[in-house]
N, CA, C and O atoms as CSV, one atom per row, in Angstrom:
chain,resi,resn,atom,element,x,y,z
A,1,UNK,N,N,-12.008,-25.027,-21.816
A,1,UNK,CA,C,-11.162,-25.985,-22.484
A,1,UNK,C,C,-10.491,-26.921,-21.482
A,1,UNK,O,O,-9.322,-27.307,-21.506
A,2,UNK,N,N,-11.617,-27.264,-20.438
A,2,UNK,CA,C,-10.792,-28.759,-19.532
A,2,UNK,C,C,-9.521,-29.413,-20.604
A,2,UNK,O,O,-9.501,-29.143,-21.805
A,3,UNK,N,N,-8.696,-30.132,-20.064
A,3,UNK,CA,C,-7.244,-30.737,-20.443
A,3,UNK,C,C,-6.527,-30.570,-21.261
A,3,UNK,O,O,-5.623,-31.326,-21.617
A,4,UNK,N,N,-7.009,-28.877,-21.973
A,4,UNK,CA,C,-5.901,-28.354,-22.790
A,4,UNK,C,C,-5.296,-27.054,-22.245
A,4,UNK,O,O,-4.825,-26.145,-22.929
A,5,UNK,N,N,-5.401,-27.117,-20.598
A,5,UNK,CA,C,-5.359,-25.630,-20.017
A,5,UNK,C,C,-4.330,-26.135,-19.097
A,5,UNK,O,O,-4.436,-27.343,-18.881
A,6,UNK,N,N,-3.198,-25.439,-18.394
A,6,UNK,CA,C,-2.058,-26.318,-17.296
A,6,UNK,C,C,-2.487,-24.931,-16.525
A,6,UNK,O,O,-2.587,-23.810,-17.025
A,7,UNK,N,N,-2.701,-25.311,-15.225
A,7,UNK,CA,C,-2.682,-24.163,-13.641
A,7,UNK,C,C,-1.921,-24.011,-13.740
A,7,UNK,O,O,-1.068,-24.791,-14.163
A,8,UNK,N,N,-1.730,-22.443,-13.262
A,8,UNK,CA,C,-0.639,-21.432,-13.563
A,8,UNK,C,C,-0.448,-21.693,-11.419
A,8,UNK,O,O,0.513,-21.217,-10.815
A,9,UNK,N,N,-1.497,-22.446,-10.759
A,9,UNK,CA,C,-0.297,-23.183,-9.546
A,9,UNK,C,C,0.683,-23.965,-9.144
A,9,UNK,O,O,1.776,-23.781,-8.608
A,10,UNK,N,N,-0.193,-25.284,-9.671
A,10,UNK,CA,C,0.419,-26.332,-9.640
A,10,UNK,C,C,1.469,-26.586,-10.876
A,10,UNK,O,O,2.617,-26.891,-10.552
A,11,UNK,N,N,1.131,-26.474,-12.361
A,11,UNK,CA,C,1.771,-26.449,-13.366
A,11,UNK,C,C,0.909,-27.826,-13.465
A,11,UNK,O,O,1.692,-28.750,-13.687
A,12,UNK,N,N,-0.203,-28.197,-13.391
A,12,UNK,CA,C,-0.589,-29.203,-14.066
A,12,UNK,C,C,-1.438,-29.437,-15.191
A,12,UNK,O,O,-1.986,-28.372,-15.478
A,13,UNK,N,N,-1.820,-30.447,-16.027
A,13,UNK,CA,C,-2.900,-30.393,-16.824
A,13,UNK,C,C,-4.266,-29.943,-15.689
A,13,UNK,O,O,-4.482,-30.586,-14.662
A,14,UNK,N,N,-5.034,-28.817,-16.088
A,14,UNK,CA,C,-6.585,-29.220,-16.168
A,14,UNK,C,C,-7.827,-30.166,-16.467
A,14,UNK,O,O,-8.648,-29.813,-17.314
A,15,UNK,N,N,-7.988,-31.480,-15.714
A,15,UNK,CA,C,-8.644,-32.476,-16.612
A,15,UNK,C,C,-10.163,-31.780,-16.129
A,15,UNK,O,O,-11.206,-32.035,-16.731
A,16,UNK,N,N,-10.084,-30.809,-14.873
A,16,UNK,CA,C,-11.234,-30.804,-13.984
A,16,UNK,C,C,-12.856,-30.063,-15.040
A,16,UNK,O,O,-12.765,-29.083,-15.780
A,17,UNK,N,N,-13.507,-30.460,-14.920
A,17,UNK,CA,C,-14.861,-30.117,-15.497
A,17,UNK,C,C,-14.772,-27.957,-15.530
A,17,UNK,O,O,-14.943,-27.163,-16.456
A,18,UNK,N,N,-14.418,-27.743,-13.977
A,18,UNK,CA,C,-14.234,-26.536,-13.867
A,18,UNK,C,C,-12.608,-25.838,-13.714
A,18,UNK,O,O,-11.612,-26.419,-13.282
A,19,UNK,N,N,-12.709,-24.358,-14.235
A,19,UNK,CA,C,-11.245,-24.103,-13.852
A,19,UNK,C,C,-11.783,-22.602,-13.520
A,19,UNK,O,O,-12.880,-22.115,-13.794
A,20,UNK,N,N,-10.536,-21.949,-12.763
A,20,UNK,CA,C,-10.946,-20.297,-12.713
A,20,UNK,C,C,-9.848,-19.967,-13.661
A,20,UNK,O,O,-8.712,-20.430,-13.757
A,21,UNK,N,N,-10.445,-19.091,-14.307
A,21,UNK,CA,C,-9.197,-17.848,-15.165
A,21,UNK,C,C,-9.589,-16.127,-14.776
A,21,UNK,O,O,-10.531,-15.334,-14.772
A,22,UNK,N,N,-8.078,-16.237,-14.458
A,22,UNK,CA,C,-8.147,-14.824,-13.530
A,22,UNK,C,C,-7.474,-13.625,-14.673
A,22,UNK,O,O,-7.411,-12.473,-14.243
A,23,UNK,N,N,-7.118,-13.815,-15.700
A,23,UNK,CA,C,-6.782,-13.258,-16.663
A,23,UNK,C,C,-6.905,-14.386,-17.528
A,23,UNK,O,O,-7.243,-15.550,-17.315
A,24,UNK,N,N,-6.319,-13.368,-19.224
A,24,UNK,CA,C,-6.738,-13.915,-20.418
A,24,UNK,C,C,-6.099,-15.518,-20.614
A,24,UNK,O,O,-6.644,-16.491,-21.136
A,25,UNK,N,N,-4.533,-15.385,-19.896
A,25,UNK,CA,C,-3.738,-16.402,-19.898
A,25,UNK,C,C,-3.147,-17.066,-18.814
A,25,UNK,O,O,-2.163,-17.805,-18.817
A,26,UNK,N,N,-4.191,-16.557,-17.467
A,26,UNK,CA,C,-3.949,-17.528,-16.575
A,26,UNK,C,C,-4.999,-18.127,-16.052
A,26,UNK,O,O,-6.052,-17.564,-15.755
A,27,UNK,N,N,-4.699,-19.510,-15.897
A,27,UNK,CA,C,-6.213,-20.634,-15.345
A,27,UNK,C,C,-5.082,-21.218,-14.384
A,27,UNK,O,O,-3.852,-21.242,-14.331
A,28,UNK,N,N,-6.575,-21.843,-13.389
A,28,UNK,CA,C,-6.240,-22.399,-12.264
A,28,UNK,C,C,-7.239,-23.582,-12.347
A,28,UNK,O,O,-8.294,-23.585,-12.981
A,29,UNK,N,N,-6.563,-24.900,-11.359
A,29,UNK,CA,C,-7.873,-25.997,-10.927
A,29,UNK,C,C,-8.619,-24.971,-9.544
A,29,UNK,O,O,-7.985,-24.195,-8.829
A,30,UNK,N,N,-9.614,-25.166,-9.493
A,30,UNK,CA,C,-10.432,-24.329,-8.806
A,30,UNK,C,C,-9.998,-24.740,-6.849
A,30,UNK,O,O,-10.598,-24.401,-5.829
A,31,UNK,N,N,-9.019,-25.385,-6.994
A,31,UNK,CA,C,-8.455,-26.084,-5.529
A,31,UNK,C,C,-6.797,-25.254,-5.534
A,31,UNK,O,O,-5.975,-25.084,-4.633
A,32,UNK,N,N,-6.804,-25.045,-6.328
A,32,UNK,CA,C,-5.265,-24.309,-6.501
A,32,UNK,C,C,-5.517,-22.924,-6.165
A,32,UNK,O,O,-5.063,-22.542,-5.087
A,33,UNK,N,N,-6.138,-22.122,-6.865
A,33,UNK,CA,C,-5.965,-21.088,-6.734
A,33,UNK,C,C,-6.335,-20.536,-5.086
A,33,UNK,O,O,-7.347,-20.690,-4.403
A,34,UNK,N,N,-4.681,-19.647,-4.735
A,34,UNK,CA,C,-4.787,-19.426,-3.189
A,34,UNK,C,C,-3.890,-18.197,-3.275
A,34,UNK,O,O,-3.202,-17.947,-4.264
A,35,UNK,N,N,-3.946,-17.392,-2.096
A,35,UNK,CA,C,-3.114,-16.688,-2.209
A,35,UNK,C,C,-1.555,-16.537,-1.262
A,35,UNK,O,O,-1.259,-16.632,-0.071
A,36,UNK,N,N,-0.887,-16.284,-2.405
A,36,UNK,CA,C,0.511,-16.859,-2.671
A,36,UNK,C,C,1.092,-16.414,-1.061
A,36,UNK,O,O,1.904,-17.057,-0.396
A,37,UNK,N,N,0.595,-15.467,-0.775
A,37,UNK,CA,C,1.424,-15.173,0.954
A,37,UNK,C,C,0.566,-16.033,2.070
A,37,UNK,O,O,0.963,-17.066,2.608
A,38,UNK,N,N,-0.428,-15.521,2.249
A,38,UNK,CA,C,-1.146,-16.496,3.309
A,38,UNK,C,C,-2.083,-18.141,2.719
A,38,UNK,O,O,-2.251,-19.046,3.536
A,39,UNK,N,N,-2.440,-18.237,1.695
A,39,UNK,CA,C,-2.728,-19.262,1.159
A,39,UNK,C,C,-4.280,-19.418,1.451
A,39,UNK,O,O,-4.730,-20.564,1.452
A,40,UNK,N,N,-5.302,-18.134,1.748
A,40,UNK,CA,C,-6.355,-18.354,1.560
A,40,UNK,C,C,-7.121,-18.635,0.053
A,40,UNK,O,O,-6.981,-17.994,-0.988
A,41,UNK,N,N,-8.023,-19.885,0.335
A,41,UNK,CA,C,-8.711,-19.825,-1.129
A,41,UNK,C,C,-9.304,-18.777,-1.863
A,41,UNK,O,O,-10.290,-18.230,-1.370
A,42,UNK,N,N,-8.917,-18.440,-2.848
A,42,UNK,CA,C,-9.788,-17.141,-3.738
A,42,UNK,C,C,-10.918,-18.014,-4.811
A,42,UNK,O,O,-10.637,-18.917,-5.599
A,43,UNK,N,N,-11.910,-17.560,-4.604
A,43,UNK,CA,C,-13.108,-18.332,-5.005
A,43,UNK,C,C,-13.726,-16.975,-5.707
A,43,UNK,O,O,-13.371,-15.804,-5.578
A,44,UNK,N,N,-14.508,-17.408,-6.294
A,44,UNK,CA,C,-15.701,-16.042,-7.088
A,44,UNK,C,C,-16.583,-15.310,-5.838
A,44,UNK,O,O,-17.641,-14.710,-6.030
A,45,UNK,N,N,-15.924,-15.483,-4.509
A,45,UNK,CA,C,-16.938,-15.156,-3.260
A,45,UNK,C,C,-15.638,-14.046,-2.752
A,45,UNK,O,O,-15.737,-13.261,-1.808
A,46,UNK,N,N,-14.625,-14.190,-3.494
A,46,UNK,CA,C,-13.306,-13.438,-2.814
A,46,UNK,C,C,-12.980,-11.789,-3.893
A,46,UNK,O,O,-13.709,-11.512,-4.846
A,47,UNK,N,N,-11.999,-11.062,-3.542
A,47,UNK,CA,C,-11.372,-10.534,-4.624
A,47,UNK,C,C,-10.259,-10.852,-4.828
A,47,UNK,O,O,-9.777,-10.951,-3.700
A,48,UNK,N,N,-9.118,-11.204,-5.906
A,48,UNK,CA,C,-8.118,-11.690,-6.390
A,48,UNK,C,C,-7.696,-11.030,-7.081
A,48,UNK,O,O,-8.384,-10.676,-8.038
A,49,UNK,N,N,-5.789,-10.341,-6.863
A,49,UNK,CA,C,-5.083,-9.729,-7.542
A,49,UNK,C,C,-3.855,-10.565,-7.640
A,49,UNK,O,O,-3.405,-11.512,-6.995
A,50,UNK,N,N,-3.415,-9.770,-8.839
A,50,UNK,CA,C,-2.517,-10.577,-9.484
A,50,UNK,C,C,-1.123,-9.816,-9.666
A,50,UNK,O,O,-1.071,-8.666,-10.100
A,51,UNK,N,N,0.103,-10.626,-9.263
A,51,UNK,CA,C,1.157,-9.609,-9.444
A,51,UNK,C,C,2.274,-10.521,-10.031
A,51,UNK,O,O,2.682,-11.472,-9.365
A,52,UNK,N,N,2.818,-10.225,-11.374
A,52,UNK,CA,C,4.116,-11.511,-11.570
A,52,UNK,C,C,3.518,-12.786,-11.455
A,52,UNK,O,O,3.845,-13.660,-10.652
A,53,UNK,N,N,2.520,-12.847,-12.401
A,53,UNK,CA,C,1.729,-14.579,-12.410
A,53,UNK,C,C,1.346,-14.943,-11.166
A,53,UNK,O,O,0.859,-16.071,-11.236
A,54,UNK,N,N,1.329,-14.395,-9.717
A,54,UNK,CA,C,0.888,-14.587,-8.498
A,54,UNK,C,C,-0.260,-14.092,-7.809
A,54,UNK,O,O,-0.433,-12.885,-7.981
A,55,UNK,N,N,-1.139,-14.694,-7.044
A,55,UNK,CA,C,-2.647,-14.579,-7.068
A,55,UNK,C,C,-2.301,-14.453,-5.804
A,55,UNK,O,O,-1.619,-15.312,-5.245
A,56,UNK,N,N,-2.903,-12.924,-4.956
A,56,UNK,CA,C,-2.813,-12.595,-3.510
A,56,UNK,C,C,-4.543,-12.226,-3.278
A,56,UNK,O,O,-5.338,-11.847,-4.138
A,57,UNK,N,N,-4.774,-12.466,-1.914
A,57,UNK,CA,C,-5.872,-11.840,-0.974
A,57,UNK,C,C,-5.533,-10.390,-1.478
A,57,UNK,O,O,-4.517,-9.979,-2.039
A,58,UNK,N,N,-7.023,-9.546,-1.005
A,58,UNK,CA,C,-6.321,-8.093,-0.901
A,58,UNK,C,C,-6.059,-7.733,-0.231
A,58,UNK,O,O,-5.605,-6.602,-0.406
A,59,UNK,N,N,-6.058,-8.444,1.641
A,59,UNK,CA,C,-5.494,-7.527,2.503
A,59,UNK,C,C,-3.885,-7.921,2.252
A,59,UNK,O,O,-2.971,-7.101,2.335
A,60,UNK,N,N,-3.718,-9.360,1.925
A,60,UNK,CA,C,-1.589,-9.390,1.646
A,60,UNK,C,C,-1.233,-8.483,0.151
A,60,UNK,O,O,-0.033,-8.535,-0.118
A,61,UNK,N,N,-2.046,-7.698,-0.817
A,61,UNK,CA,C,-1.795,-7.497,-1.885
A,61,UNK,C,C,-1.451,-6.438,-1.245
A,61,UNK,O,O,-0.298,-6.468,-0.815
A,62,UNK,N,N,-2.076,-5.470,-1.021
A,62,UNK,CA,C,-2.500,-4.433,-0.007
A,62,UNK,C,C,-1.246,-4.475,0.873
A,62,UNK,O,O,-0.388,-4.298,0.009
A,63,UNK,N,N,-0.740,-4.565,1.754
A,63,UNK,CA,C,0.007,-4.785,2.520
A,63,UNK,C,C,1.687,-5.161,2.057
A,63,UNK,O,O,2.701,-4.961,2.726
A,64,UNK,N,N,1.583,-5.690,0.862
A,64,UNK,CA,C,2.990,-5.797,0.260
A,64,UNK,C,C,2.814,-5.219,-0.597
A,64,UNK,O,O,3.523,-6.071,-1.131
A,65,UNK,N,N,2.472,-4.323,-1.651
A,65,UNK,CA,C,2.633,-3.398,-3.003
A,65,UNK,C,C,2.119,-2.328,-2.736
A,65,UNK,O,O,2.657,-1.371,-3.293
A,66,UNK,N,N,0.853,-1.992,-1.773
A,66,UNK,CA,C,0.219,-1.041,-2.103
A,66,UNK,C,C,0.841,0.450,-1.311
A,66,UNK,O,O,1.640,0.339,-0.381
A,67,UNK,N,N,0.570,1.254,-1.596
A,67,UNK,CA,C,1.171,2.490,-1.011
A,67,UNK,C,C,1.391,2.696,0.340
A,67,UNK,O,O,0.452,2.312,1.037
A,68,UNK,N,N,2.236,3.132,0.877
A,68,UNK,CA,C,1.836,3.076,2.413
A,68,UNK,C,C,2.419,4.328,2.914
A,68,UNK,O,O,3.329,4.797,2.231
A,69,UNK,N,N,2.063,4.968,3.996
A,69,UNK,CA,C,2.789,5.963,4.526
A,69,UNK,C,C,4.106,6.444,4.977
A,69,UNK,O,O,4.906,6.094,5.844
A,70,UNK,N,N,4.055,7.273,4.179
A,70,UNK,CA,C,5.590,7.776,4.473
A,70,UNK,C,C,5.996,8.047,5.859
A,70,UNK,O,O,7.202,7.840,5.992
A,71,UNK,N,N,5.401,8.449,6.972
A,71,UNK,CA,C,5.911,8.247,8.344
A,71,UNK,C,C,5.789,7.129,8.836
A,71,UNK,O,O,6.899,6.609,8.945
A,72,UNK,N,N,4.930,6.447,9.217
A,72,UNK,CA,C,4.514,5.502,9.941
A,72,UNK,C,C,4.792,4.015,9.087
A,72,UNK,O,O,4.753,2.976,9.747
A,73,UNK,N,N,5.053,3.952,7.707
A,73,UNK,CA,C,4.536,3.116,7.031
A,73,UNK,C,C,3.977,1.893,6.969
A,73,UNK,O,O,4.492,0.884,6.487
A,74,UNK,N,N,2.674,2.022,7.575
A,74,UNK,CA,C,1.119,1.726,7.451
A,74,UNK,C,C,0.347,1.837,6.024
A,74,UNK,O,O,0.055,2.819,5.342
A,75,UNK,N,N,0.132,0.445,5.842
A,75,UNK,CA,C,-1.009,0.614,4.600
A,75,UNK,C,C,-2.179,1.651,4.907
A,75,UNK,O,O,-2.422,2.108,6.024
A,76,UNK,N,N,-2.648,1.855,4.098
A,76,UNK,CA,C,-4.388,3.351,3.917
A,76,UNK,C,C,-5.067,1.923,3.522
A,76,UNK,O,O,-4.557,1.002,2.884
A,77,UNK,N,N,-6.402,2.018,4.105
A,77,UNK,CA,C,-7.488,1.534,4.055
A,77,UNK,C,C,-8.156,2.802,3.113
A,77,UNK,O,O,-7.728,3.934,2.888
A,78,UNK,N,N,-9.686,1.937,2.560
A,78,UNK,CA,C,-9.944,2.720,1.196
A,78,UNK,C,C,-10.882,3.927,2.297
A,78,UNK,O,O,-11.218,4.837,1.540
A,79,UNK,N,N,-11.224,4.135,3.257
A,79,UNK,CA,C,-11.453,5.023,4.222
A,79,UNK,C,C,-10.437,6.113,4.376
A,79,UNK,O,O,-10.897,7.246,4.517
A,80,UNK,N,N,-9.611,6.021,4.375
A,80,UNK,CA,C,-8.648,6.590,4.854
A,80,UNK,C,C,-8.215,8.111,4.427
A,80,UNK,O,O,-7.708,8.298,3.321
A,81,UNK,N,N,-8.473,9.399,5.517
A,81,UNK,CA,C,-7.905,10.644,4.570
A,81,UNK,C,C,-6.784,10.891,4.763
A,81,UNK,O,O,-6.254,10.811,5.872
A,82,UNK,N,N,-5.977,11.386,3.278
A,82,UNK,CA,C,-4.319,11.659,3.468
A,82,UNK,C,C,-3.972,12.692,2.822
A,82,UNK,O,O,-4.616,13.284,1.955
A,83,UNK,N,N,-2.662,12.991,3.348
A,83,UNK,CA,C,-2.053,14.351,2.895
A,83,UNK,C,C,-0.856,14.238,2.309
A,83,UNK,O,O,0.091,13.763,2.936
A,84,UNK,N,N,-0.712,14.737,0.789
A,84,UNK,CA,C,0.474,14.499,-0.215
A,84,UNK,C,C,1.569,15.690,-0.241
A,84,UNK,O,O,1.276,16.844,-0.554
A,85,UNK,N,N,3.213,15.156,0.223
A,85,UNK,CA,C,3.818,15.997,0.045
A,85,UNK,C,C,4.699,15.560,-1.384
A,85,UNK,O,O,4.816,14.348,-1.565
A,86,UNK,N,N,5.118,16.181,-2.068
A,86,UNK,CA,C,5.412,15.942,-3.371
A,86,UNK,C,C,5.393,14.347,-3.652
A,86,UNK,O,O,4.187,14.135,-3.529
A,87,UNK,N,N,6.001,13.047,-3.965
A,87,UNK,CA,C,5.901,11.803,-4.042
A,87,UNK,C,C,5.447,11.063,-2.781
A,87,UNK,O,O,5.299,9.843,-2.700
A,88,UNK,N,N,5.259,11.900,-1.875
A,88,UNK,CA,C,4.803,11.269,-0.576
A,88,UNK,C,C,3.290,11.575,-0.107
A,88,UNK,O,O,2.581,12.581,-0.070
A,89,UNK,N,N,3.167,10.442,0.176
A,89,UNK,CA,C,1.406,10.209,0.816
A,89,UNK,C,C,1.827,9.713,2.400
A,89,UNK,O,O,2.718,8.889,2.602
A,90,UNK,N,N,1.011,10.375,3.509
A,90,UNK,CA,C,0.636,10.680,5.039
A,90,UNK,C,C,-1.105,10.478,5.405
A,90,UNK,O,O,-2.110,11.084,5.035
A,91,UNK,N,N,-0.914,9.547,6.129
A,91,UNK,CA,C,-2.356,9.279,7.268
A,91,UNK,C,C,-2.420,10.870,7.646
A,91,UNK,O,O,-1.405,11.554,7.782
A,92,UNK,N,N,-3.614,11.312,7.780
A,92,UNK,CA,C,-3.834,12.276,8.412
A,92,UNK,C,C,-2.858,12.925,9.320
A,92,UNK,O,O,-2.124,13.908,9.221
A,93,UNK,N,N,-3.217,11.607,10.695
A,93,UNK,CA,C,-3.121,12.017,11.538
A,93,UNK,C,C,-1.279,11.580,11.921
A,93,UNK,O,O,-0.821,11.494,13.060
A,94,UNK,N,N,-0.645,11.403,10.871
A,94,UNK,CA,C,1.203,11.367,10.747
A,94,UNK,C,C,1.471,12.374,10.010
A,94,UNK,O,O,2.667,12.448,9.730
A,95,UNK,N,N,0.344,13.776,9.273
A,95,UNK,CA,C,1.372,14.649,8.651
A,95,UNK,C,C,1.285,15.802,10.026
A,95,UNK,O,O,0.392,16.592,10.329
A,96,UNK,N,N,2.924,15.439,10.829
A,96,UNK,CA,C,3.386,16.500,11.393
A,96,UNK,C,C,4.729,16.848,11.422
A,96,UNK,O,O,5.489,16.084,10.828
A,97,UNK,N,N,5.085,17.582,11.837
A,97,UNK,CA,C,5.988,18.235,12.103
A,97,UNK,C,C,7.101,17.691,12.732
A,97,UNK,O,O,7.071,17.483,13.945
A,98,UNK,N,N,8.294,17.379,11.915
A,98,UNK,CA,C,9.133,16.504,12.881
A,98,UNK,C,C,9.810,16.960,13.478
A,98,UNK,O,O,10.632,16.184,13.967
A,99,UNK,N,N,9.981,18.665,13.911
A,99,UNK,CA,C,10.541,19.411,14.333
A,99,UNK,C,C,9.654,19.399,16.235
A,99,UNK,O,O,10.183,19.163,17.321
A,100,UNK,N,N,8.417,19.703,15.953
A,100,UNK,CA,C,7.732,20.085,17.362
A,100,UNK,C,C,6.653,19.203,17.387
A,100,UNK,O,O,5.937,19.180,18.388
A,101,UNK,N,N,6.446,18.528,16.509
A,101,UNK,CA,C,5.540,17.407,16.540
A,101,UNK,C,C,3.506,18.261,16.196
A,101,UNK,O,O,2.420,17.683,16.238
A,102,UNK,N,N,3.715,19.201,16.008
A,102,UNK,CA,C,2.235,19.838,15.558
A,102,UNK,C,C,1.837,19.431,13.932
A,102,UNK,O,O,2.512,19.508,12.906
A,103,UNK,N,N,0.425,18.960,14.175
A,103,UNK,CA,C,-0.006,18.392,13.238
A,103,UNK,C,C,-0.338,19.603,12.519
A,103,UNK,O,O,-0.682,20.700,12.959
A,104,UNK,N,N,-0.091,19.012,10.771
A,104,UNK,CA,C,-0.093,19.544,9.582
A,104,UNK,C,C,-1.551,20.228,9.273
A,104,UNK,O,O,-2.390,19.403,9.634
A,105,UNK,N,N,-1.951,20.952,8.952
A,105,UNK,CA,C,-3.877,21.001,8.452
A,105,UNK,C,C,-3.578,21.089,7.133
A,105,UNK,O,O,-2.438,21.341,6.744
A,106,UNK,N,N,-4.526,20.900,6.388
A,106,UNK,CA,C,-5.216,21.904,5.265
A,106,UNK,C,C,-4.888,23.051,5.101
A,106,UNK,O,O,-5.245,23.576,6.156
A,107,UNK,N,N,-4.309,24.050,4.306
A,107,UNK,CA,C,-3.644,25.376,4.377
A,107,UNK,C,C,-2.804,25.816,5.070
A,107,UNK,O,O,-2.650,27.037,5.091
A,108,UNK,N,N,-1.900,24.879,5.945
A,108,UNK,CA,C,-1.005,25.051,6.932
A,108,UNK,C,C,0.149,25.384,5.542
A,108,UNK,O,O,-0.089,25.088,4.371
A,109,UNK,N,N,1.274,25.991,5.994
A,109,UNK,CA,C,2.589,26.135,5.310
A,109,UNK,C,C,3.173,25.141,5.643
A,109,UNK,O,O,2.588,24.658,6.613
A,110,UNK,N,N,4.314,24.369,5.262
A,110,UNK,CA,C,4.993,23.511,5.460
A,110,UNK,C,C,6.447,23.548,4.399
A,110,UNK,O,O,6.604,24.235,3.390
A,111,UNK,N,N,7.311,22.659,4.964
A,111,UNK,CA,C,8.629,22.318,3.949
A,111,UNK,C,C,8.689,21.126,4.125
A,111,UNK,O,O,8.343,20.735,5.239
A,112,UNK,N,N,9.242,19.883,2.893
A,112,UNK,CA,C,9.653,18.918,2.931
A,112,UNK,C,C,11.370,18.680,3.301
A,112,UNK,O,O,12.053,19.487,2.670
A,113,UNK,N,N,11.749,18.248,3.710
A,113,UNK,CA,C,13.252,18.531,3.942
A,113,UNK,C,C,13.780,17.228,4.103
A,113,UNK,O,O,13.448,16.684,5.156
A,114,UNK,N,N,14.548,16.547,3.308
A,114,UNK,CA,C,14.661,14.990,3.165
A,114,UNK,C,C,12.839,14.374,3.388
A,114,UNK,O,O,11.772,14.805,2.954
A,115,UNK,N,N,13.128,13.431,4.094
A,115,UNK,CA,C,11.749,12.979,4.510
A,115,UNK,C,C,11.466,13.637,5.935
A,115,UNK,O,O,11.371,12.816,6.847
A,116,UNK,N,N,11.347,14.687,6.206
A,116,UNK,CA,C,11.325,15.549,7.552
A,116,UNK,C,C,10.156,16.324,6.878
A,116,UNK,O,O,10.291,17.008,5.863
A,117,UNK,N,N,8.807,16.110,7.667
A,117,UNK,CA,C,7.868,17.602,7.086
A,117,UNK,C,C,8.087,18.238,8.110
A,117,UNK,O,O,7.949,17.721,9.219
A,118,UNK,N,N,8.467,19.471,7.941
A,118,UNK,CA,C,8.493,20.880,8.832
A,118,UNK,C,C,7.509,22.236,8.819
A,118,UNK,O,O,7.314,22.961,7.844
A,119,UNK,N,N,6.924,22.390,10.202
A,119,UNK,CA,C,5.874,23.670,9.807
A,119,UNK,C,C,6.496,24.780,9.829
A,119,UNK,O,O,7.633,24.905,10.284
A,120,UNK,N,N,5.729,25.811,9.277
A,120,UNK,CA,C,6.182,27.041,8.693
A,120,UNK,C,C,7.344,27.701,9.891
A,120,UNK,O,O,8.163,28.578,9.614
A,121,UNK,N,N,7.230,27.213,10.917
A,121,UNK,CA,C,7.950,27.726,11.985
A,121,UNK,C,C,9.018,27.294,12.261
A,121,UNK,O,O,9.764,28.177,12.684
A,122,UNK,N,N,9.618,25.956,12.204
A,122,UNK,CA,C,10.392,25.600,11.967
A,122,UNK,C,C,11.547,25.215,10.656
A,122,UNK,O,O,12.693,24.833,10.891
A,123,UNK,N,N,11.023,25.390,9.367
A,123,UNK,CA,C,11.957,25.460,8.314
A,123,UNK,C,C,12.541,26.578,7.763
A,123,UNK,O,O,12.849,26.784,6.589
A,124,UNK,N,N,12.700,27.519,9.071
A,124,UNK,CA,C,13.516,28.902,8.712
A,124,UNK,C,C,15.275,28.293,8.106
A,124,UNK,O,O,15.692,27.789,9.149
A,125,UNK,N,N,15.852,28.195,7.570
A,125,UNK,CA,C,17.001,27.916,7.318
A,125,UNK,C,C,17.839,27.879,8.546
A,125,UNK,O,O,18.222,28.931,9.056
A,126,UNK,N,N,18.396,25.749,9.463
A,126,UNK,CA,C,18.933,25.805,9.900
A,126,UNK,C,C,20.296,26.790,10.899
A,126,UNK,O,O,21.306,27.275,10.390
A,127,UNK,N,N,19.929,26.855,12.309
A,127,UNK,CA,C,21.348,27.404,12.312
A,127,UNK,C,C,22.242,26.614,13.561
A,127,UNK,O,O,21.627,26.316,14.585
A,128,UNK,N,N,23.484,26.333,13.465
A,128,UNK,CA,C,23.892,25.839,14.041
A,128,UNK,C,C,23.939,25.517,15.799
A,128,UNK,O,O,24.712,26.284,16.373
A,129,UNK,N,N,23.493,24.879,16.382
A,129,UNK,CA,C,23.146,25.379,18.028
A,129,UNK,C,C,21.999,25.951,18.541
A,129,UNK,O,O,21.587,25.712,19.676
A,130,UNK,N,N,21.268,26.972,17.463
A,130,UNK,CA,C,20.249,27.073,18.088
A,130,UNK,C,C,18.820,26.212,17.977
A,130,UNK,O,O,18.315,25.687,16.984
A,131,UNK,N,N,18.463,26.248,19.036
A,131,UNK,CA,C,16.888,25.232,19.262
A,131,UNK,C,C,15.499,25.862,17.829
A,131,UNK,O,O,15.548,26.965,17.286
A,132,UNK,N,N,14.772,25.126,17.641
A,132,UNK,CA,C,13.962,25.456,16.288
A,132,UNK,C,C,13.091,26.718,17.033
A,132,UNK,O,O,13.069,27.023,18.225
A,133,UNK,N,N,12.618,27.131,16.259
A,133,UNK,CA,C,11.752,28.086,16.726
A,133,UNK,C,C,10.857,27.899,17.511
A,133,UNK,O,O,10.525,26.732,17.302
A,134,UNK,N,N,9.883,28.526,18.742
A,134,UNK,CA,C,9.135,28.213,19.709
A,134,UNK,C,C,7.606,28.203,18.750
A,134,UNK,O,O,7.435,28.964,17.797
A,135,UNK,N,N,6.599,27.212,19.211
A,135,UNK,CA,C,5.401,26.854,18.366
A,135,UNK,C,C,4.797,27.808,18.878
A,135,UNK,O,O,5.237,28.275,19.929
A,136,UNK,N,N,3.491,28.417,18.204
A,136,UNK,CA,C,2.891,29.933,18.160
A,136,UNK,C,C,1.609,28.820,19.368
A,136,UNK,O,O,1.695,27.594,19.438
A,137,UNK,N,N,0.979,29.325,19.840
A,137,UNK,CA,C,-0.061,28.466,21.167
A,137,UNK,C,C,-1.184,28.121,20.159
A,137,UNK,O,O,-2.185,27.510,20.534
């Protein structure tokens, strides 16, 4: 429907022959549509997400909404293996121990303690003055 459609960029009429619609109720002139943080063109050669009427790349979509690690907080690439402590997601190689710094495994024991993961060796119930427990070799 050229010139009965207004870009949801510019806010203008559509007179153009072509438009993109990235949802049911948003169209673009095919020169508009960019993404809203870095301003690369999103073309049918790109992928395009949408947040609050705003059209991002996926590495800035990615990078501002998408989940990121609770230690380090670093976006996960779709590669990426991680380890969930109750609402929290960890890069591999950041679930450790913020007590002695030994990395977390697979079947390891652990405690969450604020945002502190602690291994089984160290979340004996605080005691005042003394040093955490010594790590097993």
């Amino acid at each position: 429907r050229p010139g009965l459609a207004l870009c949801a960029g510019c806010g203008g009429r559509i007179q153009d022959p072509f438009l993109l619609r990235v949802s049911p109720d948003l169209e673009w002139h095919v020169a508009c549509l960019k993404c809203a943080e870095c301003g690369q063109p999103l073309d049918e050669t790109c992928t395009c997400f949408l947040r609050d009427g705003k059209a991002y790349c996926k590495r800035d979509y990615s990078r501002l909404f998408g989940i990121k690690c609770a230690q380090c907080r670093a976006a996960f690439s779709s590669s990426d293996l991680v380890m969930r402590a109750r609402d929290h997601v960890y890069h591999l190689e950041c679930f450790r121990c913020a007590a002695c710094g030994r990395q977390l495994l697979p079947g390891d024991q652990f405690c969450l303690r604020e945002r502190d993961l602690l291994c089984r060796a160290d979340h004996g119930p605080p005691v005042p003055g003394r040093p955490p427990a010594p790590r097993p070799p």
